[in-house]
Every structure is written in C-alpha cells, then in structure tokens.
N, C-alpha and C positions, 0 to 999 in steps of 0.2 A: 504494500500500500504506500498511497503517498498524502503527503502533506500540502493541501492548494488556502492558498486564499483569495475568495471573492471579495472585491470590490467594486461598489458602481462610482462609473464613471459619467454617467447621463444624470442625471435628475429630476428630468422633467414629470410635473406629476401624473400624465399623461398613463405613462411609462409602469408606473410604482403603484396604479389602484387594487393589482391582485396579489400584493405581499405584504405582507403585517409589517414586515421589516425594511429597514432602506440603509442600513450600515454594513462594518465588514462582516466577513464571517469568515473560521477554517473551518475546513474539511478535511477529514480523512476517506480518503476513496482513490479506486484504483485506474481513475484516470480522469482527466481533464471534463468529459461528457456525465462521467457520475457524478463529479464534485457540481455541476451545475444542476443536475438534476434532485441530487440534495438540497441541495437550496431552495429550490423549489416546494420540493415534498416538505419542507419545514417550515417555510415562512408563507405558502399561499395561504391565500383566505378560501377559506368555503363559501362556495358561491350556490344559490338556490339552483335546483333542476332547470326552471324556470326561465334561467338566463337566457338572455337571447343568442348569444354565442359565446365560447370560451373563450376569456383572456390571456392572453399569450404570457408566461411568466418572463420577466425581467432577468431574472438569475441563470436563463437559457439563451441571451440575446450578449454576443460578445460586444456589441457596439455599445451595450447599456451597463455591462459586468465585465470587467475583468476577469482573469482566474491566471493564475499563475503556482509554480509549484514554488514550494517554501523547503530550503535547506537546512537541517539544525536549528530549528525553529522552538525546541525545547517542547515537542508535542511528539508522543509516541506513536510511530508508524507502524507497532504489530495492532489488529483490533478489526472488529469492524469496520464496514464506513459508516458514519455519521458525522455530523456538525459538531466541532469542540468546542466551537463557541461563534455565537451567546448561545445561551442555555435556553431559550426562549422558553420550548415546551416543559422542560423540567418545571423551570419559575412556575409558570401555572400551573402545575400539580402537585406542587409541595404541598403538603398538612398544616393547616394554622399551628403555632407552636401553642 
C-alpha cells in the first residue's frame, strides 16, 4: 500500500455540493484511482433516490483534487485502505463521554 494525499485545488462551490468535506485528506490505498475513490466513499453526502441526476464527486476530478503519493510521511503503509485523516466518520460515532 501507499500513502496519497488529496488536496483541492479548485474551490468553486459549484464543484464541493456532494462532499461534506472541502480540506486535505491521507489515504492509505493501493493506488492513485482508490485513494480518490476513498474520498469519495467518505466524504459524499447522501443524496435522496429522488435526485435528479448524480453529482459527480470532486475527490475523482484531478483538475478539482490533487493526489499525490507521500514518502515517510510518519503514517503506516501495512493496513487497509482507508482515510487516516480526518476522522470524519469516527467523530460522529463516538459515544457521549
């Protein structure tokens, strides 16, 4: 596995209405096409059946994300893939203390 980090480079809010998130993010995934696809699968929003067509995600559009692989980044490459950060989904499922 390796280590990417997304960043957007676009902003426009045009761009950003199907993802909860608009900041960096790492991933651990086994290539360039999953680290973006993670992104995606964590940060879209759920949109009603209803919709009138699906929004294309930001985090799969390299003119809108970056992605780039991270060397010695101080994030372990054995695991999964998943996003190491933010934690988004955790955050919201934590137990009131």
């Amino acid at each position: 596995m390796a280590i990417y980090k997304l960043y957007p480079v676009d902003h426009a809010p045009m761009k950003w209405q199907s993802s909860r998130y608009r900041g960096e993010a790492i991933v651990r995934a086994e290539s360039e096409e999953h680290a973006r696809q993670l992104g995606t699968s964590e940060f879209s929003i759920a949109r009603s059946l209803r919709s009138e067509k699906k929004k294309s995600s930001p985090w799969e559009d390299p003119h809108t994300v970056l992605c780039q692989p991270l060397n010695n980044a101080g994030y372990d490459e054995q695991g999964p893939e998943q996003v190491l950060s933010p934690l988004l989904s955790r955050q919201n499922h934590r137990k009131p203390a």
